[in-house]
C-alpha positions in Angstrom: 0.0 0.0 0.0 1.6 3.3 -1.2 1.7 6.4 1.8 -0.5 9.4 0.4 1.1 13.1 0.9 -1.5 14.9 3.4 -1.9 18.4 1.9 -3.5 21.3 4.3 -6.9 21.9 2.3 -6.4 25.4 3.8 -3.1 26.7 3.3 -1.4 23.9 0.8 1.1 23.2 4.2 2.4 19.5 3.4 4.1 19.1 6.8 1.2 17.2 9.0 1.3 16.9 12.6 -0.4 14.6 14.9 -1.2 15.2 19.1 -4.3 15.1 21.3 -6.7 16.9 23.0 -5.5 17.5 26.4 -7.8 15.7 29.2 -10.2 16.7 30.4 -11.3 16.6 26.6 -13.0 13.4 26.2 -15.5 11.6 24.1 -18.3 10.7 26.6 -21.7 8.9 25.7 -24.5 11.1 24.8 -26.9 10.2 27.7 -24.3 9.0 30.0 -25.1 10.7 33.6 -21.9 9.3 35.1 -18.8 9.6 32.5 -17.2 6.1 32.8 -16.7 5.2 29.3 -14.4 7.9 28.2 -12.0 7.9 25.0 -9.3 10.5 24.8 -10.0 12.2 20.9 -6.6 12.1 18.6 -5.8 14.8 16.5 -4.1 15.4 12.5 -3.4 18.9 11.6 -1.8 21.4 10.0 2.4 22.5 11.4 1.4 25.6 9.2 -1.4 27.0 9.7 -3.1 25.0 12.7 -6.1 23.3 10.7 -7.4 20.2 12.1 -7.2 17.9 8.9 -8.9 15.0 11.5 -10.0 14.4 14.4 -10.6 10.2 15.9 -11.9 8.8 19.3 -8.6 6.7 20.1 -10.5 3.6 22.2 -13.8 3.2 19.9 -14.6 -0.4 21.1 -15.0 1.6 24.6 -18.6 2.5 23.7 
């Protein structure tokens, strides 16, 4: 499988960064009254310009 270049759709920046939403920035369930099944949320952007290219809930199979 060939690695695709990640352009900026924004800026045309081709130097991607990755990080993550520092806590207490979780994914939570909608209804949830007590927060127990949490994800921390994993970020792709932009070193440029700053533009979130993605954004992805790093423990899915939590829900």
């Amino acid at each position: 499988m060939e690695d695709k270049k990640i352009i900026c759709p924004v800026c045309g920046h081709d130097v991607i960064k990755s990080g993550r939403l520092n806590p207490p920035a979780y994914v939570v369930e909608m209804n949830s009254i007590v927060n127990l099944k949490r994800s921390e949320v994993h970020v792709t952007f932009c070193a440029k310009c700053g533009e979130i290219i993605s954004m992805k809930v790093a423990e899915p199979y939590k829900f």
